[in-house]
N, CA, C and O atoms as a GROMACS GRO file, in nm:
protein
  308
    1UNK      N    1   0.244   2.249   1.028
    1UNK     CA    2   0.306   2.122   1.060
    1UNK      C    3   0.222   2.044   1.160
    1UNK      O    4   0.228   1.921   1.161
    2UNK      N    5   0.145   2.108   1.241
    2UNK     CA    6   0.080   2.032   1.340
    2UNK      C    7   0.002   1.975   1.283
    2UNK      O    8   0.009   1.852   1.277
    3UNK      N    9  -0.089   2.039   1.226
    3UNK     CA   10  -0.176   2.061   1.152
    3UNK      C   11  -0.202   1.925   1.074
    3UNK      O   12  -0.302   1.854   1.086
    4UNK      N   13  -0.078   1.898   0.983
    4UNK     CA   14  -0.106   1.754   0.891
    4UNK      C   15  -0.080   1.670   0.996
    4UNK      O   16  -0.152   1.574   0.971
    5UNK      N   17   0.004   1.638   1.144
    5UNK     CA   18   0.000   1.552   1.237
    5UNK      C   19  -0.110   1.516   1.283
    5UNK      O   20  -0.126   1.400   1.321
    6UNK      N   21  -0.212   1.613   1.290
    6UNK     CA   22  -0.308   1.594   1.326
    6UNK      C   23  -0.422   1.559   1.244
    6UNK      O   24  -0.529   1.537   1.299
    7UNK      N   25  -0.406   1.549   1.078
    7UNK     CA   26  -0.484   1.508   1.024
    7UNK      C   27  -0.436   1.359   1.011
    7UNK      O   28  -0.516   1.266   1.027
    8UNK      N   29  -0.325   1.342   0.987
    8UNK     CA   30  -0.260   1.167   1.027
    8UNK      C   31  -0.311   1.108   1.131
    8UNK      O   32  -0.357   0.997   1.101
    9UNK      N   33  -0.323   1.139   1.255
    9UNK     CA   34  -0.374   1.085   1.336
    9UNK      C   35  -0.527   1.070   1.348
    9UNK      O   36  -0.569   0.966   1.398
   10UNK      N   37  -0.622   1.170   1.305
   10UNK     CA   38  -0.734   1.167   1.280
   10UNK      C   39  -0.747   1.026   1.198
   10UNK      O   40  -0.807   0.927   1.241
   11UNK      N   41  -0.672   1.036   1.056
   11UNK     CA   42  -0.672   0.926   0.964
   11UNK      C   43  -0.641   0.795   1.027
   11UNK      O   44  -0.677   0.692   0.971
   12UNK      N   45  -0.585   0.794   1.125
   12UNK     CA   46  -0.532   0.650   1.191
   12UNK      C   47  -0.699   0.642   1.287
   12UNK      O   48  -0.807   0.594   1.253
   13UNK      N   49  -0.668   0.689   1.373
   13UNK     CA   50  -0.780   0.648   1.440
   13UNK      C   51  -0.928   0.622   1.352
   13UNK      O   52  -1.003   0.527   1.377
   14UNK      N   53  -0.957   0.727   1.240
   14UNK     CA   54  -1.052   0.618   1.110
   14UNK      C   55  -1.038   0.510   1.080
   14UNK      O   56  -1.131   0.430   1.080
   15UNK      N   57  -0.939   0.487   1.052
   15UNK     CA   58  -0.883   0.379   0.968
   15UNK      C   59  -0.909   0.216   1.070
   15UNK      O   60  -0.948   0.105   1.034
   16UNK      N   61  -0.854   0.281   1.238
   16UNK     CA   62  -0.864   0.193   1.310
   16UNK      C   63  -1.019   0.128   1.374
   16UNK      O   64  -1.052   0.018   1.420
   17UNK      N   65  -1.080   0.236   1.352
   17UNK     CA   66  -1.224   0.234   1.374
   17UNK      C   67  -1.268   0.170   1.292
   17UNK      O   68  -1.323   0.071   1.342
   18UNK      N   69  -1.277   0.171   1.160
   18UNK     CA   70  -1.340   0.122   1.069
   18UNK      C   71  -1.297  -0.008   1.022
   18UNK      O   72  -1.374  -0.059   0.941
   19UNK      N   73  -1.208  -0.065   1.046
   19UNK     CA   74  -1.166  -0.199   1.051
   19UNK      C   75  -1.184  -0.304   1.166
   19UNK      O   76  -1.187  -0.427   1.157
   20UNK      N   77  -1.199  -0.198   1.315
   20UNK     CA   78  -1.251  -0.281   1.405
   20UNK      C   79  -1.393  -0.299   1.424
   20UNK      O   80  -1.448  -0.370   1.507
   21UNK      N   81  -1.459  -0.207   1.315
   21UNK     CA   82  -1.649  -0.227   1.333
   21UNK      C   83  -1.611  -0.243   1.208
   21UNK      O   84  -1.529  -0.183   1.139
   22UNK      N   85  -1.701  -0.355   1.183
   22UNK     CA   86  -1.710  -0.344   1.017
   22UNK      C   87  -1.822  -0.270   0.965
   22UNK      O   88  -1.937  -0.312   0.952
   23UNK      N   89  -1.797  -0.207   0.948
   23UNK     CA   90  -1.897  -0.054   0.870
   23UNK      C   91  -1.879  -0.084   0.763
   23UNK      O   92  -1.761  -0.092   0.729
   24UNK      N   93  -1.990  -0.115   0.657
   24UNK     CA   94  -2.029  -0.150   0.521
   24UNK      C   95  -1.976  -0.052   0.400
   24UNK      O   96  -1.977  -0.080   0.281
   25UNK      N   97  -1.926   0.081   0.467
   25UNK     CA   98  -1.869   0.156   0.371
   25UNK      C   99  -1.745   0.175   0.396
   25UNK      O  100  -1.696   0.281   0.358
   26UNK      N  101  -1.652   0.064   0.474
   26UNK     CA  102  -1.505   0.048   0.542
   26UNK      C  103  -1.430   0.061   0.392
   26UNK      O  104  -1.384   0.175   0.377
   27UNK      N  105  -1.412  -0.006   0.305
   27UNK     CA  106  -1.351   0.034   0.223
   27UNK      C  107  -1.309   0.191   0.203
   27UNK      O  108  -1.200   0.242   0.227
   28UNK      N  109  -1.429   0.253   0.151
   28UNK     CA  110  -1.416   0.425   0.135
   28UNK      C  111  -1.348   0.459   0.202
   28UNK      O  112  -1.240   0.502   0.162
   29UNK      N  113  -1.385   0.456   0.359
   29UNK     CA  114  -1.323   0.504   0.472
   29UNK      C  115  -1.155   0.503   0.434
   29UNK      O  116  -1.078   0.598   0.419
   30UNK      N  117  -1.124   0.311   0.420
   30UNK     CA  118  -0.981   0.332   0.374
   30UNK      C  119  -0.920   0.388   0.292
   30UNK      O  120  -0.810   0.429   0.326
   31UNK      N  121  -0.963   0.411   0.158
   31UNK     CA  122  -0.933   0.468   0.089
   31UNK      C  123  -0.922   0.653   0.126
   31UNK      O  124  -0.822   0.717   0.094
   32UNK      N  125  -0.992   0.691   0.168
   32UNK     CA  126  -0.978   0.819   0.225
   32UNK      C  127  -0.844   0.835   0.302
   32UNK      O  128  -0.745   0.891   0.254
   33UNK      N  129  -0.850   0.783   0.418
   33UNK     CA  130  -0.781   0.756   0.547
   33UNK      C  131  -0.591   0.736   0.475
   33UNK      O  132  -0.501   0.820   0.480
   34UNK      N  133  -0.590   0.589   0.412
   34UNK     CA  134  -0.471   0.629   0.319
   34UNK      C  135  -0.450   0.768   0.220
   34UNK      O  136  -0.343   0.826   0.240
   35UNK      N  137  -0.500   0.801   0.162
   35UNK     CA  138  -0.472   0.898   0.083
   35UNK      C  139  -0.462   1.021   0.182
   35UNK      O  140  -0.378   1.104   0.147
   36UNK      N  141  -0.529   1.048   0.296
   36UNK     CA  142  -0.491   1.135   0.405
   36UNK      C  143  -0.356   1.110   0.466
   36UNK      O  144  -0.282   1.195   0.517
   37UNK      N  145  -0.337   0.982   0.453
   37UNK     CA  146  -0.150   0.952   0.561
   37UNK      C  147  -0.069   0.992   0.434
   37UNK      O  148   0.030   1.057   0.466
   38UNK      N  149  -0.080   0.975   0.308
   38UNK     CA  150   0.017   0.984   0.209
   38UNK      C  151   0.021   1.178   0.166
   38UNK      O  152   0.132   1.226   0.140
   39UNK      N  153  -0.072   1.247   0.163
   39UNK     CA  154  -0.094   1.400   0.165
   39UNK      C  155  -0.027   1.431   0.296
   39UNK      O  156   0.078   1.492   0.278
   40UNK      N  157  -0.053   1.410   0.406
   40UNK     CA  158   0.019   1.437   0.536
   40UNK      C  159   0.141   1.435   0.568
   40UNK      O  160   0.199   1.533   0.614
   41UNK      N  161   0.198   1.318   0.546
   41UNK     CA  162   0.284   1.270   0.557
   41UNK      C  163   0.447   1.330   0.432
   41UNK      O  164   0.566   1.354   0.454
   42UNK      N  165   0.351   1.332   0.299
   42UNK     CA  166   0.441   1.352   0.221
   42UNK      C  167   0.471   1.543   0.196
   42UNK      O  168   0.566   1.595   0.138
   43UNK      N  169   0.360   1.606   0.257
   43UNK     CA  170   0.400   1.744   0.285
   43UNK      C  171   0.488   1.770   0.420
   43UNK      O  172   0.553   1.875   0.429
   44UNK      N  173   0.491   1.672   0.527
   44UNK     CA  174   0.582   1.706   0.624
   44UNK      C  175   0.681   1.646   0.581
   44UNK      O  176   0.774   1.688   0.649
   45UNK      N  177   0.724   1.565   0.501
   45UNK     CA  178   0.843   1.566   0.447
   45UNK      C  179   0.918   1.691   0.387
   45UNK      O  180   1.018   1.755   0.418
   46UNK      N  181   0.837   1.697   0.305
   46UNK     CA  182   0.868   1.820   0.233
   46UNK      C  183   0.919   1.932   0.309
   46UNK      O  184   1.020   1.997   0.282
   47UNK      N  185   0.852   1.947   0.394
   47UNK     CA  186   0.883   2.050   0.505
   47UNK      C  187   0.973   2.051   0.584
   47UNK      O  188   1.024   2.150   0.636
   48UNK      N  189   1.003   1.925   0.600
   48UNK     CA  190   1.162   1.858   0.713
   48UNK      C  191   1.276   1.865   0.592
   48UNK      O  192   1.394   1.874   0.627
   49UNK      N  193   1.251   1.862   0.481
   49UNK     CA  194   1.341   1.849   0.375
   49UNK      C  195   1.398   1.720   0.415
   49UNK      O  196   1.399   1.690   0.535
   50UNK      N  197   1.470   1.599   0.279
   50UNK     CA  198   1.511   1.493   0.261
   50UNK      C  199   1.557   1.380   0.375
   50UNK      O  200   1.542   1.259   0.387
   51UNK      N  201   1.638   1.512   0.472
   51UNK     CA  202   1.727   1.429   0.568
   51UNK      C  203   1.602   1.452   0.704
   51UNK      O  204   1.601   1.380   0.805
   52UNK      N  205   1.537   1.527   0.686
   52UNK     CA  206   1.454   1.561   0.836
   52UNK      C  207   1.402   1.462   0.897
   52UNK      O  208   1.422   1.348   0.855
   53UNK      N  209   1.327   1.486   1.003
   53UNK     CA  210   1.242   1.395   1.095
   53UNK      C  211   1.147   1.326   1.007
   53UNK      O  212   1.139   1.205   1.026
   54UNK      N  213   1.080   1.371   0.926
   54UNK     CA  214   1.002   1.263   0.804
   54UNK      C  215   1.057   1.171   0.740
   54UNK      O  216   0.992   1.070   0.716
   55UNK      N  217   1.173   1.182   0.702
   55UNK     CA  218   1.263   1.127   0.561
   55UNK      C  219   1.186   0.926   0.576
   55UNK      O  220   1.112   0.855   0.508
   56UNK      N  221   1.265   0.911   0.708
   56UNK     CA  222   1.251   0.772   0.757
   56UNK      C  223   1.058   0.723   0.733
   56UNK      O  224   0.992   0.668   0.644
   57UNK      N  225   1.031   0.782   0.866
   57UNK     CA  226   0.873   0.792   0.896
   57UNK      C  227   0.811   0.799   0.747
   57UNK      O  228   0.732   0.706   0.727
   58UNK      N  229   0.830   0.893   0.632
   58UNK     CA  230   0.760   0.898   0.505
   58UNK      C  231   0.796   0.769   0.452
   58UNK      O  232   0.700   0.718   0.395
   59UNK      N  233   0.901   0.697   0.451
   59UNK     CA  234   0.935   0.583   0.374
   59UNK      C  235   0.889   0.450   0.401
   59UNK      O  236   0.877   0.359   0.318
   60UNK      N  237   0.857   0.444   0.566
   60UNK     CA  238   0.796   0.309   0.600
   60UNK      C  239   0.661   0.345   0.565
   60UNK      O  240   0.601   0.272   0.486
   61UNK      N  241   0.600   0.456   0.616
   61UNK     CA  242   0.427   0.466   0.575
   61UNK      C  243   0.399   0.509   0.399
   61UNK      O  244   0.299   0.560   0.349
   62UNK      N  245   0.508   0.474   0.344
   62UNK     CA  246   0.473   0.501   0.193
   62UNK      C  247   0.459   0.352   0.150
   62UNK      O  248   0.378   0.312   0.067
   63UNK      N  249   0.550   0.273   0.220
   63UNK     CA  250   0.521   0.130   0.173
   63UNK      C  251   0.421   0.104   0.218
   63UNK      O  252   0.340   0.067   0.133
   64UNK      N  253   0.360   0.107   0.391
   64UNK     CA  254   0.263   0.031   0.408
   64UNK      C  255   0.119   0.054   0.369
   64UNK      O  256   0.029  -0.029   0.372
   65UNK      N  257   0.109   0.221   0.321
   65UNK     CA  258   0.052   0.258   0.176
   65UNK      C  259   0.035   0.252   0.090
   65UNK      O  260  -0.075   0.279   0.042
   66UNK      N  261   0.139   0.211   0.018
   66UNK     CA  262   0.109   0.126  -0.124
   66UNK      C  263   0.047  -0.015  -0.104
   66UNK      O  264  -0.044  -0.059  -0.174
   67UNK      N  265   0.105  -0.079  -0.001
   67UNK     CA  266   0.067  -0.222   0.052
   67UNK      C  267  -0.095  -0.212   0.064
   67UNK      O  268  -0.169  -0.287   0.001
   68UNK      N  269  -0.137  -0.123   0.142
   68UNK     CA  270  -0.300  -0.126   0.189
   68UNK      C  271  -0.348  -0.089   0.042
   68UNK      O  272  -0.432  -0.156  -0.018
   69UNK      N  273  -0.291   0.016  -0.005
   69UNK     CA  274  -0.350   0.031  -0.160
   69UNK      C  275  -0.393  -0.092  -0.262
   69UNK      O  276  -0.490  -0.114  -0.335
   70UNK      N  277  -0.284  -0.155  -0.234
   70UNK     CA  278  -0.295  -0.283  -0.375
   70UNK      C  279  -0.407  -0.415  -0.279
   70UNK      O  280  -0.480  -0.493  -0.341
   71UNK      N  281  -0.399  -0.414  -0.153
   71UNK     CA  282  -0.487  -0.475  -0.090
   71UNK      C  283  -0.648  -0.422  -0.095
   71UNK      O  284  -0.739  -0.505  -0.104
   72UNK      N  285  -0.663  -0.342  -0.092
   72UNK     CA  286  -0.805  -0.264  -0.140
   72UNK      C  287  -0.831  -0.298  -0.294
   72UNK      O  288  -0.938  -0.347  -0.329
   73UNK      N  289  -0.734  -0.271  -0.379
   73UNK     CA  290  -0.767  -0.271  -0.510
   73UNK      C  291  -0.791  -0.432  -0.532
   73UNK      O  292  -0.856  -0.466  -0.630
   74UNK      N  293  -0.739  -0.533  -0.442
   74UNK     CA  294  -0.796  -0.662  -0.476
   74UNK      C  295  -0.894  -0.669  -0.458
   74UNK      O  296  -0.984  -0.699  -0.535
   75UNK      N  297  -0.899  -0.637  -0.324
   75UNK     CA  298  -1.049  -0.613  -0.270
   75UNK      C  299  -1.178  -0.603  -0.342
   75UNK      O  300  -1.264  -0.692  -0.345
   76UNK      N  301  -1.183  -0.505  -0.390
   76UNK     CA  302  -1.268  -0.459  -0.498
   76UNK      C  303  -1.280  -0.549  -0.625
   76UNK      O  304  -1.389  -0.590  -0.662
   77UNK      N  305  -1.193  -0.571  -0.674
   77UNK     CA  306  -1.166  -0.658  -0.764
   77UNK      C  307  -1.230  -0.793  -0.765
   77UNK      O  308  -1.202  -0.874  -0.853
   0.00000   0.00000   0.00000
């Protein structure tokens, strides 16, 4: 359990890094970085089961995950 907290936060602080320097391979980065909050996130759910301390927390960072998702995919586009 710590364990994926701590890969979430790793992923945030990437994520935050790489948007405040623009590093030419920032995209990747995001793409990594999300797909690390959504693996993290959606196994400590799992682990809190439905009603747990995730339930909430998994549901706002699933939207603003999909959100950064479809924003990248314009991106690219």
């Amino acid at each position: 359990m710590k364990l994926l907290a701590v890969i979430a936060v790793v992923g945030l602080v990437i994520y935050g890094i790489s948007n405040t320097i623009e590093i030419p391979f920032a995209t990747g980065w995001n793409i990594l970085t999300t797909s690390l909050f959504c693996f993290a996130f959606t196994k400590a759910r799992l682990i809190s089961g439905p009603e747990g301390w995730g339930s909430s927390l998994h549901k706002s960072l699933t939207n603003a995950t999909q959100h950064l998702h479809l924003s990248v995919q314009i991106t690219l586009k």
